[in-house]
C-alpha positions as CSV (number, residue, x, y, z in Angstrom):
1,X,104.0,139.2,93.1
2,X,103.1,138.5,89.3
3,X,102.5,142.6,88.7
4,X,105.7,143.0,90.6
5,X,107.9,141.6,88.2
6,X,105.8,142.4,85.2
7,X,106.6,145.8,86.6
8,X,110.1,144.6,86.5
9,X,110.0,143.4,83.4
10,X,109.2,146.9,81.7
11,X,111.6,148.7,83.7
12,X,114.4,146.3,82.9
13,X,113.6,146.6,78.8
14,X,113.5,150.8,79.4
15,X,117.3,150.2,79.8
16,X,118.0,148.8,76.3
17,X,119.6,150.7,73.8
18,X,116.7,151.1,71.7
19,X,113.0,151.1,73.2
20,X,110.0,150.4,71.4
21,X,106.6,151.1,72.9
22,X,103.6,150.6,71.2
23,X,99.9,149.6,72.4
24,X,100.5,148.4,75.8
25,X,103.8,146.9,74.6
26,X,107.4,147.8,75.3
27,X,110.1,146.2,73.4
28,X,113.8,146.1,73.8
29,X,116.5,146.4,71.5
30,X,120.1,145.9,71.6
31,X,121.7,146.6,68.2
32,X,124.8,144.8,68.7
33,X,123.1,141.3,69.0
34,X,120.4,139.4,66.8
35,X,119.2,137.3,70.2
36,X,115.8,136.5,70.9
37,X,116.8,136.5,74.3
38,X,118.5,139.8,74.2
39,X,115.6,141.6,71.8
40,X,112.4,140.8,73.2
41,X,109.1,142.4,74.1
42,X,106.7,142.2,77.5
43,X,103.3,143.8,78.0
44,X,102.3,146.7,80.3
45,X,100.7,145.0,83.5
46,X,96.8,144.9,82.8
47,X,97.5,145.5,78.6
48,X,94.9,144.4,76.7
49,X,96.1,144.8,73.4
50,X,93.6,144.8,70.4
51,X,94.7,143.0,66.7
52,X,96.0,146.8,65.4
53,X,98.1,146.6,68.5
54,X,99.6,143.3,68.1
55,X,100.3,144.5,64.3
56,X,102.7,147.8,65.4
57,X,104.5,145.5,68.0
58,X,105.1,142.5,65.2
59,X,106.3,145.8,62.9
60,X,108.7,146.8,65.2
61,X,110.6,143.2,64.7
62,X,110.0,143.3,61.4
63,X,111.8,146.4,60.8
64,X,114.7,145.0,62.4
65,X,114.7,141.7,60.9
66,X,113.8,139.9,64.7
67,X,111.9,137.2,65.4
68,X,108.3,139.0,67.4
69,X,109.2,137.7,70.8
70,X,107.7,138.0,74.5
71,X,108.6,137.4,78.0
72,X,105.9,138.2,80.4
73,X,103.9,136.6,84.0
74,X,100.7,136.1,82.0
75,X,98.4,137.0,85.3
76,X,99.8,140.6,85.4
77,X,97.9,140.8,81.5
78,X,95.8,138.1,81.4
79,X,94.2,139.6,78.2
80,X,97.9,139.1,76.4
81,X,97.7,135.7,75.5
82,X,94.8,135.0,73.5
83,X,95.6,138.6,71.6
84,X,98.8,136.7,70.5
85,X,97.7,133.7,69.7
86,X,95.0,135.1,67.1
87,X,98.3,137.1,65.5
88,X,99.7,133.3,65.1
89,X,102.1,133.5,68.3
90,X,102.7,130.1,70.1
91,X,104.4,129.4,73.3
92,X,107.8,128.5,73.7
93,X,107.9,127.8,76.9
94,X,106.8,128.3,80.8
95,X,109.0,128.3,83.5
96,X,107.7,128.7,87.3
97,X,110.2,131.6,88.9
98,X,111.4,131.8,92.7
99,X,111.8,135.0,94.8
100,X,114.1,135.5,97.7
101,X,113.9,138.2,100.3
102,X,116.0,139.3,103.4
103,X,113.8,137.3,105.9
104,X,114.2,133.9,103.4
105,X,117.8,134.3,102.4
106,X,120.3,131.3,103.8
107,X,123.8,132.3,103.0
108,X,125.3,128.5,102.3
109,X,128.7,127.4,105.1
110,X,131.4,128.8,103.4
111,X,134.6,127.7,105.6
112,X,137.6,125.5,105.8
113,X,139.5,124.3,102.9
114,X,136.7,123.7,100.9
115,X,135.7,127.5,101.2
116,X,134.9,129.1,97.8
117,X,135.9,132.6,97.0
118,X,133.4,134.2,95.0
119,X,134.8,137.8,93.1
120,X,133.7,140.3,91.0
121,X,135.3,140.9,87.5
122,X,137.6,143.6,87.5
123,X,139.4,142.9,84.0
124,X,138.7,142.4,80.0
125,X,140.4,139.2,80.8
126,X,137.8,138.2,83.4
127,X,134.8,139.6,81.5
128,X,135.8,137.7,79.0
129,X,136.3,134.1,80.9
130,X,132.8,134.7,82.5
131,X,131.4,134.7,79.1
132,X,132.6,131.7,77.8
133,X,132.3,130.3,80.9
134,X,129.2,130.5,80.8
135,X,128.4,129.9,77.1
136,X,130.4,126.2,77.9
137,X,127.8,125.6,81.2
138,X,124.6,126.5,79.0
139,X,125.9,123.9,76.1
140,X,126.6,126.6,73.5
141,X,123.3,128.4,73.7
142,X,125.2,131.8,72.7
143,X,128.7,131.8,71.5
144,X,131.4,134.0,73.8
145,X,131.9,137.0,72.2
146,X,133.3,140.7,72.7
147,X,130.0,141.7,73.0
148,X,129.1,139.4,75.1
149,X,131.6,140.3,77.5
150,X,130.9,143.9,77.4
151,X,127.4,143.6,78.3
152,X,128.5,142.1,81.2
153,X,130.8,145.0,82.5
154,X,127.7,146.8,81.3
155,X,125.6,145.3,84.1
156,X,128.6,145.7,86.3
157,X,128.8,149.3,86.0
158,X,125.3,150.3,85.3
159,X,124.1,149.0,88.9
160,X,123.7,145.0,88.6
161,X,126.6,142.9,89.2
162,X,128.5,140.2,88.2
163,X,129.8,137.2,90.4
164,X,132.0,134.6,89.6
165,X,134.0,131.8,90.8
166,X,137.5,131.5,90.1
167,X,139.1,128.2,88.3
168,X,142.5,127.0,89.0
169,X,144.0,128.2,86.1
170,X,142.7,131.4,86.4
171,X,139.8,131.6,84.2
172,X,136.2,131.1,85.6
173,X,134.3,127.7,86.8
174,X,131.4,129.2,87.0
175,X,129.3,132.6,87.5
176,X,125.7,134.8,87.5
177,X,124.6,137.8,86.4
178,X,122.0,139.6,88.2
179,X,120.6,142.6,86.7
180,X,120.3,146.4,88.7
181,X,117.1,146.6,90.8
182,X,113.9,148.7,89.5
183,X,110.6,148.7,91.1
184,X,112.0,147.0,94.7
185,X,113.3,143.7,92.6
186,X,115.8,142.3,91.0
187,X,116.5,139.4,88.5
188,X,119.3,137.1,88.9
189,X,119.9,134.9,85.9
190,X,122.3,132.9,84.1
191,X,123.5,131.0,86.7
192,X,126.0,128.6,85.3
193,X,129.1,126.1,86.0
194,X,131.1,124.7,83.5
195,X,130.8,121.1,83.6
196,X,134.1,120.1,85.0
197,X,133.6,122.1,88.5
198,X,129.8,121.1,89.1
199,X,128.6,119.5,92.0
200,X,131.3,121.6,93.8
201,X,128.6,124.7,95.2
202,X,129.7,127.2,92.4
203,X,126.2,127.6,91.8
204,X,125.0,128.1,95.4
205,X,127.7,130.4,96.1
206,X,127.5,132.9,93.3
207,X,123.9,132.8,93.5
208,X,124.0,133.7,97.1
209,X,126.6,136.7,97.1
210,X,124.4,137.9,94.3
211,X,121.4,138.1,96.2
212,X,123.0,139.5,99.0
213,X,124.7,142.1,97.1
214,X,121.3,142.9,95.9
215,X,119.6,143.2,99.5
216,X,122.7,145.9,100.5
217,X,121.4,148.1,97.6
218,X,118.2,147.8,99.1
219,X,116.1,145.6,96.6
220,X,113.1,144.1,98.5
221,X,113.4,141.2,97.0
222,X,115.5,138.7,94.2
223,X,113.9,136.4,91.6
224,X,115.3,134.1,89.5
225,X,114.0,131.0,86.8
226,X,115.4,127.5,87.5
227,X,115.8,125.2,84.8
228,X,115.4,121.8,86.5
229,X,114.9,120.1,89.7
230,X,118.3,120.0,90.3
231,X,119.0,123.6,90.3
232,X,115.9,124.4,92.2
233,X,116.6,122.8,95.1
234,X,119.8,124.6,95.0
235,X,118.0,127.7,94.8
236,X,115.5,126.6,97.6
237,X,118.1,125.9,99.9
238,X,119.4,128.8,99.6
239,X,115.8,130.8,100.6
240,X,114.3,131.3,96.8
241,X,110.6,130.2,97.3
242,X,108.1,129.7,93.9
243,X,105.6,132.8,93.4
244,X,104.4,131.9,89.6
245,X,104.8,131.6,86.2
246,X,106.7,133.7,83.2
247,X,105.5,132.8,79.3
248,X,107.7,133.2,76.4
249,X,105.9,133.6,73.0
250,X,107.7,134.1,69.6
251,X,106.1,133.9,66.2
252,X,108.0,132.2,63.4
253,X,108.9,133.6,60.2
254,X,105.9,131.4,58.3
255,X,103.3,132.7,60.6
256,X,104.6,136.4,60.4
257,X,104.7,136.6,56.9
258,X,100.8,135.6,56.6
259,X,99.5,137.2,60.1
């Protein structure tokens, strides 16, 4: 499953604006954001990049004025990480990922007066209150923006999709992104509820139309990361199961001045 959405990884950054590939690398630009986690880079599976290599993909940051950044399972390549670490990269973080299929996935009860309705955006407005929505659940991580919004009626329209959970005063308690399938998978990220509606099965129920909106377009499977024990189990109970590991690497300005 690790090649599988390594695969997936370098389909997904084909779709950026601006593409980058270099020595086993491919990198992806969006010119309307400065975000690491918007402008990154992922190996090829089974790259084994030499020190020249590692030096056109730092260039192609550079050039840009971006931090060098990667996202990548690190036993599709497993010659990857030692090649960054000699150019001075370090590890950010690791984060286990979960993938759902059509035999695994348990749509949660959804009746009575408790139901939740889960929609799709269909204005500016509601682009707009998914973003800051979300920027509120994820503790200010990004801040809402125009942009912001229009990538998400971006991944609307160009084959992903966009759930969300209306609040009573017609704005959005909580919503998920999930991106357009390539190579049988998807990703479904960003999963978040502003802090006033959680505990409610927001979460559970976006996540869940998502991945099921995904199987009709004939994806083979969903995966996702989970960002604590918490959300997991919310994730397990709805039929995500863990398959491995992604790696995100960055170098910081001191290092990629002297590497």
């Amino acid at each position: 499953m690790d090649t599988n959405v390594q695969s997936f990884a370098v389909a997904n950054l084909r779709r950026r604006p601006v593409v980058v590939e270099t020595g086993g690398f491919v990198a992806g630009f969006d010119p309307g954001t400065t975000s690491p986690y918007v402008n990154y880079a992922t190996p090829l599976p089974g790259a084994e990049p030499t020190r020249q290599d590692v030096a056109a993909l730092i260039g192609a940051f550079r050039t840009r004025r971006l931090k060098p950044r990667l996202e990548f399972a690190p036993d599709a390549a497993p010659a990857v990480e030692a090649a960054l670490r000699t150019a001075g990269f370090s590890t950010e973080a690791v984060h286990e990922y979960l993938v759902c299929t059509p035999e695994t996935l348990t749509m949660p009860r959804n009746d009575g007066a408790d139901a939740i309705l889960v929609e799709s955006p269909c204005s500016d407005e509601d682009y707009a209150a998914v973003d800051a929505a979300l920027s509120e659940a994820f503790s200010g991580e990004f801040e809402p923006s125009s942009e912001g919004a229009a990538r998400l009626r971006r991944t609307q329209e160009n084959g992903g999709a966009v759930r969300f959970v209306r609040a009573p005063d017609g704005g959005c308690a909580g919503g998920a992104t999930c991106s357009p399938p390539a190579v049988g998978t998807a990703e479904l990220a960003g999963v978040g509820t502003r802090p006033a509606f959680r505990g409610r099965g927001v979460a559970a129920a976006v996540t869940a139309a998502l991945t099921e909106a995904m199987f009709a377009r004939r994806a083979r499977s969903v995966w996702l990361e989970y960002s604590g024990e918490g959300s997991r189990r919310v994730y397990e109970r709805i039929g995500y199961r863990p398959r491995g590991t992604r790696r995100y690497m960055s170098l910081e300005a001191a290092a990629c001045k002297t590497s």
